[in-house]
LOMARRO-276196 format. One record per atom (N, C-alpha, C): residue number from 1; atom name; x, y, z. Coordinates in pm, whole numbers, plus 50000, padded with zeros to 5 digits. Atoms other than C-alpha are relative to their C-alpha. Layout:
NUM  CA  X  Y  Z
...
END
This chain:
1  N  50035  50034  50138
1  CA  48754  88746  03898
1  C  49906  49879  49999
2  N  50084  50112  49977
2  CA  48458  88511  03839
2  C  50043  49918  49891
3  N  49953  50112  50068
3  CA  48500  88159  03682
3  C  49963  50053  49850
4  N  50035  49965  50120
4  CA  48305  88304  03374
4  C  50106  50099  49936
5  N  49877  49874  50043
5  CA  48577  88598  03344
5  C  50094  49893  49907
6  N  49820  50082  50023
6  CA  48895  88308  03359
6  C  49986  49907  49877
7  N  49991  50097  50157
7  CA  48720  88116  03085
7  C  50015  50040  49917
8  N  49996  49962  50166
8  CA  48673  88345  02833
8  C  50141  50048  50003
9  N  49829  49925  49986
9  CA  49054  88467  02943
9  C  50084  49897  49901
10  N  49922  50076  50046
10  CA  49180  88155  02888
10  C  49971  49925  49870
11  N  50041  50019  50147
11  CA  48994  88060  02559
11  C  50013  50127  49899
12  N  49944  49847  50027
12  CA  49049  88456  02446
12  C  50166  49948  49920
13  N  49873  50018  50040
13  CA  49425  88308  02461
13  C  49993  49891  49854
14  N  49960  50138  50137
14  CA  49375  87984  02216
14  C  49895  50021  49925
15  N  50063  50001  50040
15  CA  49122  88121  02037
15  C  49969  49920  49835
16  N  49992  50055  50141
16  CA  49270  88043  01696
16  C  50001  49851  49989
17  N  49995  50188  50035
17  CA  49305  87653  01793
17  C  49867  49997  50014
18  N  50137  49993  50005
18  CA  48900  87703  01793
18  C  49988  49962  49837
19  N  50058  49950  50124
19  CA  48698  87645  01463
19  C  49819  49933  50046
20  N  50166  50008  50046
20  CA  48309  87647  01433
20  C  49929  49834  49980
21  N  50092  50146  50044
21  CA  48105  87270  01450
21  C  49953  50001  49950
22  N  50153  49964  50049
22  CA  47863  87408  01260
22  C  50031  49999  49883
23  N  49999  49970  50088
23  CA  48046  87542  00972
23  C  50120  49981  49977
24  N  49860  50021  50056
24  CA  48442  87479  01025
24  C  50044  50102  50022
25  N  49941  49823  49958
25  CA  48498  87855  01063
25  C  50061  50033  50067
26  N  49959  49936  49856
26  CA  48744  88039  01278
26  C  49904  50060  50084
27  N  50069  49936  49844
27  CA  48609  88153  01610
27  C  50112  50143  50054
28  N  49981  49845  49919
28  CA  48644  88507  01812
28  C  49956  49986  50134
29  N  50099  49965  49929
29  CA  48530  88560  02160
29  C  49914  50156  49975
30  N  50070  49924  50061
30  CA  48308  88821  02128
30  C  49884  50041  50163
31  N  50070  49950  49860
31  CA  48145  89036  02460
31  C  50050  49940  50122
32  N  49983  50058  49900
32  CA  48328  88836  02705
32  C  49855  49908  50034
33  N  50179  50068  50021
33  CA  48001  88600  02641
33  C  50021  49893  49942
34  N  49997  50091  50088
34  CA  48039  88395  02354
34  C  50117  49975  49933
35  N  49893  50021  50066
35  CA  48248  88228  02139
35  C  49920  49992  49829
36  N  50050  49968  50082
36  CA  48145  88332  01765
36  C  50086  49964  49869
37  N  49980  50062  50136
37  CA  48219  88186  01390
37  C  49969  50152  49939
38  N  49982  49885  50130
38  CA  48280  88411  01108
38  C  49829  49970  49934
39  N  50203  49992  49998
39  CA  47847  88326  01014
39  C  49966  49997  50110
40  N  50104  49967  49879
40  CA  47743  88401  01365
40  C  49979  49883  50057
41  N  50074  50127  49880
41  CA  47719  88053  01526
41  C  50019  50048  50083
42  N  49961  49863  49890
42  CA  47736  88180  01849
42  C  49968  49842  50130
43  N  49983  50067  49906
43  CA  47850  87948  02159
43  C  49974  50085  50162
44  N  49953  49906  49850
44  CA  47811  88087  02527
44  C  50066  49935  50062
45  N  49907  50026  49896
45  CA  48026  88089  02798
45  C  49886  49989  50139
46  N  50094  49984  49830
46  CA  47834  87948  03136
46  C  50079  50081  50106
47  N  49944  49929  49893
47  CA  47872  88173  03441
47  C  50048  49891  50077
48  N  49870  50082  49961
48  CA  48032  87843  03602
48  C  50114  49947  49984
49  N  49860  50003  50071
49  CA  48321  87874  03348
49  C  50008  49893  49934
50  N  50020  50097  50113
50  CA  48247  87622  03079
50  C  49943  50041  49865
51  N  50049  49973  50160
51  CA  48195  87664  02716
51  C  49917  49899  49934
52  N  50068  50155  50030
52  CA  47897  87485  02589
52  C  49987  50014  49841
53  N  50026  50044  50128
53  CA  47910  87353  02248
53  C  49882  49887  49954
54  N  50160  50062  50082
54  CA  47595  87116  02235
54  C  49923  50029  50121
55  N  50101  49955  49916
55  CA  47356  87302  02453
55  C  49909  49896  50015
56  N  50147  50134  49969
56  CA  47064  87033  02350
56  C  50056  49834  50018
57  N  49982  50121  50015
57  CA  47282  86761  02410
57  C  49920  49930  50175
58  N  50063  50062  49798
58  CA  47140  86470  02654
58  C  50087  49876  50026
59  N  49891  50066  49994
59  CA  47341  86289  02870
59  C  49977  49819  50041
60  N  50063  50150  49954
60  CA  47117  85955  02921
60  C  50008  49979  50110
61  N  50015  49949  49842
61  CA  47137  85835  03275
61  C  50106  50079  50077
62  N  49897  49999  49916
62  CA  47476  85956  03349
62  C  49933  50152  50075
63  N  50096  49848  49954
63  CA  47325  86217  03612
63  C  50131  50069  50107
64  N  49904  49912  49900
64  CA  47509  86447  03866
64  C  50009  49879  50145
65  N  50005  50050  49901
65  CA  47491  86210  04147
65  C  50105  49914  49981
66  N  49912  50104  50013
66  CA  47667  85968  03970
66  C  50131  50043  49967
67  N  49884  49941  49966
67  CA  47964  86215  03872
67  C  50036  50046  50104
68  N  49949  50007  49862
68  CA  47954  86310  04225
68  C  50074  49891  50033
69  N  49933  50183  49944
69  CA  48031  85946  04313
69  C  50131  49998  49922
70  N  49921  50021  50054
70  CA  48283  85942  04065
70  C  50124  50049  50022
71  N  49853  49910  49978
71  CA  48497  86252  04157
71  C  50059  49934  50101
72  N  49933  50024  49820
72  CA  48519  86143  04528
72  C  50082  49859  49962
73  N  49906  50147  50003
73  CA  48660  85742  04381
73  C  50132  50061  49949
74  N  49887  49972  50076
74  CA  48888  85923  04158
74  C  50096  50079  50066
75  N  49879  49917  49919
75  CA  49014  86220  04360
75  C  50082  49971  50112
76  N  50002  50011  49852
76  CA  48958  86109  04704
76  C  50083  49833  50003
77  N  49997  50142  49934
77  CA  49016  85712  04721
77  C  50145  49974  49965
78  N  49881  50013  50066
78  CA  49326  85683  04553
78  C  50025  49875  49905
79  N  49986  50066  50054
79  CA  49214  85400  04368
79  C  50045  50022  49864
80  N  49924  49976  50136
80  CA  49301  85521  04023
80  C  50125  50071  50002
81  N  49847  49945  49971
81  CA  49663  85650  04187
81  C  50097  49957  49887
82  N  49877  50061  50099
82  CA  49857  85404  03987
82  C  50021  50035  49810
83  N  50009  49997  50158
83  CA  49724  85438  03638
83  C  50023  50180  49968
84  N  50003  49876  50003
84  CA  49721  85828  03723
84  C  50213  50007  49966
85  N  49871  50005  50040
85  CA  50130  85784  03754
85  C  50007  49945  49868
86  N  49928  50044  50137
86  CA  50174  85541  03462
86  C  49936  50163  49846
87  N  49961  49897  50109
87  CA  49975  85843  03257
87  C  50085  50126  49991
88  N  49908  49874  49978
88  CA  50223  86107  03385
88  C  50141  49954  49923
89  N  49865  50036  50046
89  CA  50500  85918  03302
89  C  49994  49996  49857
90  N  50019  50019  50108
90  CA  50374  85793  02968
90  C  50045  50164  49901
91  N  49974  49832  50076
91  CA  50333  86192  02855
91  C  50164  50044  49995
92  N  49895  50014  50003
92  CA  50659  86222  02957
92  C  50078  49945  49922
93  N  49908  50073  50146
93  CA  50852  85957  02746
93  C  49966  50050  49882
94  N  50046  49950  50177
94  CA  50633  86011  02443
94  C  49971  50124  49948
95  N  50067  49874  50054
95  CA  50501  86328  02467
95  C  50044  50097  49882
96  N  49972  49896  50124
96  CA  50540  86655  02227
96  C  50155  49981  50007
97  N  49828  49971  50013
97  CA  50899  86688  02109
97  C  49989  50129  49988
98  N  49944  49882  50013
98  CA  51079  87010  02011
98  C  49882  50056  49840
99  N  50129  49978  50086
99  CA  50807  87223  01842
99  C  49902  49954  49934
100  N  50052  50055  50028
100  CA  50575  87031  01833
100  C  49845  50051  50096
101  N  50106  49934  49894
101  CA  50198  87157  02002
101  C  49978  49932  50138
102  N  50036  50082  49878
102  CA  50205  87068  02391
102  C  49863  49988  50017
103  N  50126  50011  49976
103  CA  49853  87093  02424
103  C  49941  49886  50017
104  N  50021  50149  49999
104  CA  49692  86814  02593
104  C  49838  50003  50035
105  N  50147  49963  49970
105  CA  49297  86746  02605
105  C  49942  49870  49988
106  N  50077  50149  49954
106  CA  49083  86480  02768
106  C  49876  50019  49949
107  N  50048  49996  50099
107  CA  48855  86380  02539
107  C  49896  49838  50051
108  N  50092  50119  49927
108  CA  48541  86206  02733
108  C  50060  50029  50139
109  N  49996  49995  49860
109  CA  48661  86391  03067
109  C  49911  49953  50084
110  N  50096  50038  49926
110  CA  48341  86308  03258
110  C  50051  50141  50115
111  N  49982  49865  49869
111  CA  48414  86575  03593
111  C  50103  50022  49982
112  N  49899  49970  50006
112  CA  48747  86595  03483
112  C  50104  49979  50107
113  N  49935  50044  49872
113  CA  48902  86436  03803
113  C  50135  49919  49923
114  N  49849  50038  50122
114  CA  49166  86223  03518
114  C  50073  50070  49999
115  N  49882  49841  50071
115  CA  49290  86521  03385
115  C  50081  50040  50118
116  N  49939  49932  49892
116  CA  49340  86728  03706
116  C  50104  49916  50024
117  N  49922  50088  49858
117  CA  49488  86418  03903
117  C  50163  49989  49877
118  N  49903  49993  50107
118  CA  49719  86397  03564
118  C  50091  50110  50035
119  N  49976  49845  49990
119  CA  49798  86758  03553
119  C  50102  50043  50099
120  N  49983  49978  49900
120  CA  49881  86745  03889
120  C  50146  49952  50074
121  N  49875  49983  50013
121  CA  50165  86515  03876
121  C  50088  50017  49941
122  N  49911  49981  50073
122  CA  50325  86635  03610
122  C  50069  50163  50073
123  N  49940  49817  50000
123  CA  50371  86973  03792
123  C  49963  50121  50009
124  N  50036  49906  50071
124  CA  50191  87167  03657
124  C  49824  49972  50023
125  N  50185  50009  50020
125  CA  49779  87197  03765
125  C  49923  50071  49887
126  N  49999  49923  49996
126  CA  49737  87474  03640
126  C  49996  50033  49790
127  N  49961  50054  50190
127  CA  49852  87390  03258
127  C  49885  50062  49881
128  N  50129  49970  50142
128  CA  49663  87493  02970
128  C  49942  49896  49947
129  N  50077  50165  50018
129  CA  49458  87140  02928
129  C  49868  50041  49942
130  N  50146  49965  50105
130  CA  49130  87121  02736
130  C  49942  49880  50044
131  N  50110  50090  49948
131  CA  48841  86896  02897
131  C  49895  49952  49930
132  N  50127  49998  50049
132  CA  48577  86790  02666
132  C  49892  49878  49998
133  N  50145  50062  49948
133  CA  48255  86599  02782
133  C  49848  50033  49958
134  N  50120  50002  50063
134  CA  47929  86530  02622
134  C  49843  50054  50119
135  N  50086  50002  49875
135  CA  47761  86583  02978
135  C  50007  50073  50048
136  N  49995  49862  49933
136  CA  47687  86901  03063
136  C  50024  49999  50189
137  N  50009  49974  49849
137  CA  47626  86832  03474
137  C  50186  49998  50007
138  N  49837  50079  49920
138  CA  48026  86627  03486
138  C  50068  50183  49934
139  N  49868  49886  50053
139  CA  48181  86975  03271
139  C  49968  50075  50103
140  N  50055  49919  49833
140  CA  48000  87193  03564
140  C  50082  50001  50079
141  N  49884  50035  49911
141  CA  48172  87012  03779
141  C  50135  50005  50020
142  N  49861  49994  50066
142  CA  48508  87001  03637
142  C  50041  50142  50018
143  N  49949  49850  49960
143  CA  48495  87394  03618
143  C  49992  50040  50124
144  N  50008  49919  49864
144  CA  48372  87437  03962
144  C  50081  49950  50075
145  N  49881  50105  49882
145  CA  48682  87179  04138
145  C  50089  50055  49918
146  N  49857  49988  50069
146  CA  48962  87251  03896
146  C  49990  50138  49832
147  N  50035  49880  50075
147  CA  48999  87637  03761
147  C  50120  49965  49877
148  N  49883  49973  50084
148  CA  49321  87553  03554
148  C  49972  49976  49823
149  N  50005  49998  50111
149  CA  49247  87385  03197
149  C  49852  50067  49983
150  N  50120  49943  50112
150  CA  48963  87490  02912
150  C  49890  49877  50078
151  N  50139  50133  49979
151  CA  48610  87275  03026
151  C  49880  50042  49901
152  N  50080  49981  50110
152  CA  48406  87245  02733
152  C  49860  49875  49991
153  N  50087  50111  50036
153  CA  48058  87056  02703
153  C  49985  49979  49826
154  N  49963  50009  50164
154  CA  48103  86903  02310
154  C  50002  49872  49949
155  N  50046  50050  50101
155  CA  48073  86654  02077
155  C  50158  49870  49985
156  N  49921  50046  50030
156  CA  48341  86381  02050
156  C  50025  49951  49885
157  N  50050  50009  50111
157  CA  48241  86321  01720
157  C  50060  50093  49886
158  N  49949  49871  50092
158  CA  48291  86657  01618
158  C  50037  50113  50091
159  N  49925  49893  49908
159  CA  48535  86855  01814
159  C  50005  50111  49931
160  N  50031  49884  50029
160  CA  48512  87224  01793
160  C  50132  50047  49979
161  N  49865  49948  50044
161  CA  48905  87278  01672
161  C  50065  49908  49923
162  N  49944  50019  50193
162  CA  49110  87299  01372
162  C  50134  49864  50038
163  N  49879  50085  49980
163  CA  49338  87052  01264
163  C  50110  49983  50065
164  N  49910  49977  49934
164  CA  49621  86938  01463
164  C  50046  50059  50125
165  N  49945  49861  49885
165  CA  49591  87152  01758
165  C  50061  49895  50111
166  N  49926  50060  49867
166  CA  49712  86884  02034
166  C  50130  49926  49952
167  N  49929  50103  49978
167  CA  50020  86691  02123
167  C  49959  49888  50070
168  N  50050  50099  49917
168  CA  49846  86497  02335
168  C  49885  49965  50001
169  N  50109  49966  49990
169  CA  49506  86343  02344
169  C  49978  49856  50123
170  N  50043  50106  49945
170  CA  49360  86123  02624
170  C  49865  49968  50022
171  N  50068  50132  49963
171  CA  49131  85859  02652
171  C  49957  49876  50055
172  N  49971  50104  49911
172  CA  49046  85701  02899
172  C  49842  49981  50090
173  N  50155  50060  49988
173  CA  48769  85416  02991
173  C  49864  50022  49922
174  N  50134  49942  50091
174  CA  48536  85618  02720
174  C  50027  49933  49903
175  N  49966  49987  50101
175  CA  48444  85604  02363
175  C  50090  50061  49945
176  N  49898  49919  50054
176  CA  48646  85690  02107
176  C  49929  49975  49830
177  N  50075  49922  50129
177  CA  48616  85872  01784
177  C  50110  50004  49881
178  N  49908  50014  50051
178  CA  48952  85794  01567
178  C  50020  50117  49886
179  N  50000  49951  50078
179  CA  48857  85972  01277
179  C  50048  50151  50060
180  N  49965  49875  49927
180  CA  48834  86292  01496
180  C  50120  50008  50057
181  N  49836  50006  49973
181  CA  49133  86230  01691
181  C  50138  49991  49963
182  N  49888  50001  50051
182  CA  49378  86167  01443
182  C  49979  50154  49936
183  N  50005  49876  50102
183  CA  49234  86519  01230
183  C  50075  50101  50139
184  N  49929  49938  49857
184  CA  49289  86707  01612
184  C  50120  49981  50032
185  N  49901  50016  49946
185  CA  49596  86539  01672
185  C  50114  50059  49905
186  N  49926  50015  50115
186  CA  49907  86661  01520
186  C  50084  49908  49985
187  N  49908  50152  50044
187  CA  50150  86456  01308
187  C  50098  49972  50146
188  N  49867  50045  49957
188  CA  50350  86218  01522
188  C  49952  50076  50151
189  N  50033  49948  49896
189  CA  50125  86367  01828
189  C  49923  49834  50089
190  N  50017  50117  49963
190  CA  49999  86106  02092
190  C  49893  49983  50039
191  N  50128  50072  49950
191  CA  49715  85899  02206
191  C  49987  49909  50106
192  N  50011  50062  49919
192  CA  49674  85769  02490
192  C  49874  49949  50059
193  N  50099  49991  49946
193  CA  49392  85544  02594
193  C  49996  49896  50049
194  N  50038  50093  49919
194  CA  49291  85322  02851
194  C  49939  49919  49989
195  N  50095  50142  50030
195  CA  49087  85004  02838
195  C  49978  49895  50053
196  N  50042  50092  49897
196  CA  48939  84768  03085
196  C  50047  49842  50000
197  N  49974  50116  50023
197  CA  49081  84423  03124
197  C  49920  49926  50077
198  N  50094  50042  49942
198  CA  48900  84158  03232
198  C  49993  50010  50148
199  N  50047  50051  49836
199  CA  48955  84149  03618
199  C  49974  50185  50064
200  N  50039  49859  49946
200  CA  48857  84578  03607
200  C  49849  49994  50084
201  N  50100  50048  49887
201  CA  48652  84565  03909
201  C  49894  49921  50008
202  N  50050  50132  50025
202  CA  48555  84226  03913
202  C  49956  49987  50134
203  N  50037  50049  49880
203  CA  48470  84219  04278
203  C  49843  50096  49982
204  N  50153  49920  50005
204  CA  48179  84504  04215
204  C  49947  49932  49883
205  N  50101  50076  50074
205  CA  48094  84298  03887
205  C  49937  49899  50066
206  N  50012  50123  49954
206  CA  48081  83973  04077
206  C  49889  49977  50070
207  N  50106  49997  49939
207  CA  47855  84104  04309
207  C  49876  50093  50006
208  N  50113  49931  50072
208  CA  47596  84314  04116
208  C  49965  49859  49870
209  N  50050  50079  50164
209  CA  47596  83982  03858
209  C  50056  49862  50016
210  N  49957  50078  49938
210  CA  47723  83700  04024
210  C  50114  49885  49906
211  N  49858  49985  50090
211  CA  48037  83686  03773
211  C  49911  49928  49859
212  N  50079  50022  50098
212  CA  47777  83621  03473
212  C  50094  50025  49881
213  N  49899  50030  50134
213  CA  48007  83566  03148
213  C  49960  50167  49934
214  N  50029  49853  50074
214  CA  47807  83869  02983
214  C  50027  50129  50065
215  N  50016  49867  49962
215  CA  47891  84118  03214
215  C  50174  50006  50015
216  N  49882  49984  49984
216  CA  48268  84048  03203
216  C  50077  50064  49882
217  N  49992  49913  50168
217  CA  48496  84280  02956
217  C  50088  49868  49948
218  N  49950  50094  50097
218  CA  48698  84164  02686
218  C  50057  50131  49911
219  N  49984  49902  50079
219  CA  48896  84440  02488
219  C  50106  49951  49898
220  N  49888  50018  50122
220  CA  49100  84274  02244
220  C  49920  50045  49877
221  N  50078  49924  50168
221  CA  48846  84449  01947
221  C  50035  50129  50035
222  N  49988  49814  50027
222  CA  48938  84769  02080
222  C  50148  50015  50006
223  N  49801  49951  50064
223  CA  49338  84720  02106
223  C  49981  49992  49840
224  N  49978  49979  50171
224  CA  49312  84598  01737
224  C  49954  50110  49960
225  N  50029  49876  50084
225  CA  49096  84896  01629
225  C  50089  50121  50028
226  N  49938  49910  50023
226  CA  49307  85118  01804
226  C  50173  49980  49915
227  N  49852  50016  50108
227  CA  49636  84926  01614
227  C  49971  50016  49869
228  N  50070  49977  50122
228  CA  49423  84975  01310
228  C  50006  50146  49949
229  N  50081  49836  49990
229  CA  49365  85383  01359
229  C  50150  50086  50036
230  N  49887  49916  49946
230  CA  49745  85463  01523
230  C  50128  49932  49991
231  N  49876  50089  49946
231  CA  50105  85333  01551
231  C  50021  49970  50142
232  N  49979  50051  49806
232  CA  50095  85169  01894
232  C  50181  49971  50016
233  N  49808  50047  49956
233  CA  50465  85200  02050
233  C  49968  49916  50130
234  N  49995  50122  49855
234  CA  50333  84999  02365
234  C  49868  49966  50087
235  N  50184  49991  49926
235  CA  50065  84867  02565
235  C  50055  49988  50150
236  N  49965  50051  49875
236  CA  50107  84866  02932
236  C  49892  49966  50130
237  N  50122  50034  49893
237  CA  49886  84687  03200
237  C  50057  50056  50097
238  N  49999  49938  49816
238  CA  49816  84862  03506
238  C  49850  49904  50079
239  N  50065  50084  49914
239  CA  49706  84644  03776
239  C  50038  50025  50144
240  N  50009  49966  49833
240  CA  49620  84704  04154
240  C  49898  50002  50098
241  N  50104  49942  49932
241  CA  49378  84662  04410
241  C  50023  50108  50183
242  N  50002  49878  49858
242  CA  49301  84892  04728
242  C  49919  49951  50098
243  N  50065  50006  49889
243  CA  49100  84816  05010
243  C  49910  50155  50037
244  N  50127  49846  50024
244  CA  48764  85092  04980
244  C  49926  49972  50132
245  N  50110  49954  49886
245  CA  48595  85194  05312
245  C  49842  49976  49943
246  N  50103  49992  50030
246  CA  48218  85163  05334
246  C  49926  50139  49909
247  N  50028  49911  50105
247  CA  48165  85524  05177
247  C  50056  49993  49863
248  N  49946  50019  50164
248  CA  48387  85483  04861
248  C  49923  49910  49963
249  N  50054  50074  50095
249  CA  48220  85161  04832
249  C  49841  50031  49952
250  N  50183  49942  50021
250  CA  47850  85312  04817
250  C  50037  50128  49877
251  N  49998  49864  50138
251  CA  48019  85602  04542
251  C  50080  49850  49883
252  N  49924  50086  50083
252  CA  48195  85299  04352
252  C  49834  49949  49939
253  N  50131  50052  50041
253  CA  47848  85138  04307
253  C  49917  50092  49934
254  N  50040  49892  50071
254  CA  47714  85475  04228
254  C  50008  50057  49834
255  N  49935  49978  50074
255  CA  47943  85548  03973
255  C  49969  49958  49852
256  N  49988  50153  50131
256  CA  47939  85245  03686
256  C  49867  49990  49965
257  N  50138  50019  50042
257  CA  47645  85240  03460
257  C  49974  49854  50031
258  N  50021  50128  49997
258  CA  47701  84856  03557
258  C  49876  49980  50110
259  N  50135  49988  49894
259  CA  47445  84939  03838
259  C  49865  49986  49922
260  N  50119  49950  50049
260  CA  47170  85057  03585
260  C  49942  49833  50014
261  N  50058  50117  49991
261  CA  47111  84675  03488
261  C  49990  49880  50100
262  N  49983  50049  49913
262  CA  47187  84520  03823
262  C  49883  49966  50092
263  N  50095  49953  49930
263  CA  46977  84420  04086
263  C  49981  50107  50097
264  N  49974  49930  49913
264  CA  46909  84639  04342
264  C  50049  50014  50120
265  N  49928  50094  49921
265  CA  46943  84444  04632
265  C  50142  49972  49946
266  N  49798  50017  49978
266  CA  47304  84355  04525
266  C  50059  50108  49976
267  N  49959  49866  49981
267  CA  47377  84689  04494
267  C  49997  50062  50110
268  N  49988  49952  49897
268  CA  47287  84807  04809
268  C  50045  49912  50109
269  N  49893  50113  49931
269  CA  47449  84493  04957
269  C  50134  50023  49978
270  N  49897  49961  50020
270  CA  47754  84581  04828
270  C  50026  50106  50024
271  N  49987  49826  49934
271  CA  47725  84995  04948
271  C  50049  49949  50129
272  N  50023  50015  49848
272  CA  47683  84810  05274
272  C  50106  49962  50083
273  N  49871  50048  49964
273  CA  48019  84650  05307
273  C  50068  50087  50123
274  N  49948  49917  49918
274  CA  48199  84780  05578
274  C  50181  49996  49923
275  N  49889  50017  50099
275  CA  48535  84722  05359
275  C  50038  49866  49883
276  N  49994  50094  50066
276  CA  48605  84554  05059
276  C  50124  50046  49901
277  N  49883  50008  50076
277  CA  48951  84487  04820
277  C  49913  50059  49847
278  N  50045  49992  50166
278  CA  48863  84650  04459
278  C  50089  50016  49916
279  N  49909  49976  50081
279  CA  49036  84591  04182
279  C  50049  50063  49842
280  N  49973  49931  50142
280  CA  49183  84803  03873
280  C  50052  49892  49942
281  N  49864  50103  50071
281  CA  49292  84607  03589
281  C  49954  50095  49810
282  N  50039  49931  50078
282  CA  49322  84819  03283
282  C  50135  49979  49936
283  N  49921  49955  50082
283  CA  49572  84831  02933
283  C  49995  50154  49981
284  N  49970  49888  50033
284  CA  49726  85167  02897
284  C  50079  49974  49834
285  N  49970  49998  50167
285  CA  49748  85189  02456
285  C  50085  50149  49987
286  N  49925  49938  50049
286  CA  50014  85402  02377
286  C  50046  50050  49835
287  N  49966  49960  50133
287  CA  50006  85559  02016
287  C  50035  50115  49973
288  N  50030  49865  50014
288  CA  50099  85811  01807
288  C  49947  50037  49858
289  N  50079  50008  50107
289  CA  49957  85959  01505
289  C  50057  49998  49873
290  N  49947  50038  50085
290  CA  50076  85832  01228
290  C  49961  49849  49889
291  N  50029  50075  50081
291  CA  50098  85559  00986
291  C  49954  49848  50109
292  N  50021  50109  49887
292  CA  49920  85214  01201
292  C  50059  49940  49931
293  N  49900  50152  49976
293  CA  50043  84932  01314
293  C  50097  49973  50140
294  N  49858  50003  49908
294  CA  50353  84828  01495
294  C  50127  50127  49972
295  N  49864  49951  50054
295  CA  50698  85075  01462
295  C  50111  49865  49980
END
């Protein structure tokens, strides 16, 4: 069965949690091809098993080279191991209750290496998950490493399904789109999203920028907006570094649009390392959808 078959199989199945960007409309598949609105918008299915919803979208520099780099830190290095457990667990405590929609969908997948590695320890690879990425090359990718959830290139803005369809939505290191995510989410469904603290790889800032005040984060405007947008039941820091071989560290540098404005020279000074300590430091925001604030 080719990847193009298993997509439209497995979107065939959830068709009705579909509706139309265009117009709001339920969706059909339609020829084992497309995915089609009651006025004919008409989506295709790529023969590498992805559903593209903004065909003319562009993805600025993020290019294939650099989601290459990305899968191999994420899958391969094991540096995002820890935060990969705390989101398994998280789903766990909070997740869907008793009839409530399990459906869970990463929202700003990039290659979808999150999700999977997610997916993966909960059990279950394989899961009915929903991927959606503005970047056509990273959804490519995503379908051609990991056949199990939906991989959709789309619009975070304006997601292509009806109200309520998830229990789960994650977010993580991307934008975010509140308005959309609470209409997608259902009541009392969860949010989970990630968010850089200041010492998130401070050794690759340090030395692409020689720890320059402006290039360091700062996310206390985005916990408040998201305590503004959700009921936060918890925030939890995940913190850890690893020790990255000379290849991870040449895909780590790859990776981070923090390169684009860097020099070059300290960029390829830092590929060059023969090993270096890098460190995660990231809040995991725990909400769910409902009235904000505190409970």
């Amino acid at each position: 069965m080719t990847k193009k078959t298993q997509s439209v199989r497995r979107v065939q199945a959830r068709e009705a949690e579909f509706k139309c960007p265009l117009c709001g409309g339920p969706m059909t598949v339609r020829e084992a091809s497309s995915l089609v609105c009651e006025n004919r918008h008409t989506f295709d299915f790529a023969k590498q098993g992805y559903l593209n919803f903004a065909p003319h979208a562009q993805a600025g520099g993020y290019t294939k080279p650099l989601f290459e780099a990305r899968r191999r830190i994420i899958a391969e290095s094991g540096l995002y191991a820890p935060l990969h457990d705390k989101l398994a667990e998280a789903v766990a405590a909070y997740g869907p209750g008793a009839g409530g929609p399990a459906m869970i969908a990463d929202v700003g997948c990039g290659e979808g290496s999150h999700l999977a590695m997610i997916l993966r320890r909960r059990g279950d690879p394989d899961a009915g998950a929903i991927g959606v990425d503005l970047a056509r090359d990273a959804v490519q990718m995503a379908a051609a490493a990991y056949e199990g959830p939906i991989w959709l290139v789309g619009d975070l803005a304006n997601l292509p399904f009806r109200d309520g369809t998830f229990g789960v939505l994650l977010n993580l290191l991307s934008p975010a789109n509140y308005r959309e995510f609470g209409r997608v989410l259902a009541p009392g469904g969860l949010l989970l999203k990630a968010v850089p603290r200041a010492g998130y790889l401070r050794e690759l800032r340090e030395a692409l920028f020689g720890g320059r005040e402006r290039e360091r984060y700062a996310n206390d405007a985005t916990v408040a907006r998201f305590e503004r947008q959700m009921r936060l039941l918890d925030v939890v820091r995940v913190r850890h570094a690893r020790t990255l071989g000379r290849e991870a560290l040449r895909d780590l540098a790859r990776m981070t649009p923090l390169a684009w404005s860097a020099d070059p020279a300290r960029a390829e000074a830092f590929a060059a390392r023969e090993t270096a300590e890098v460190t995660v430091d990231v809040d995991l925001l725990i909400g769910r959808n409902g009235p904000p604030g505190r409970p």
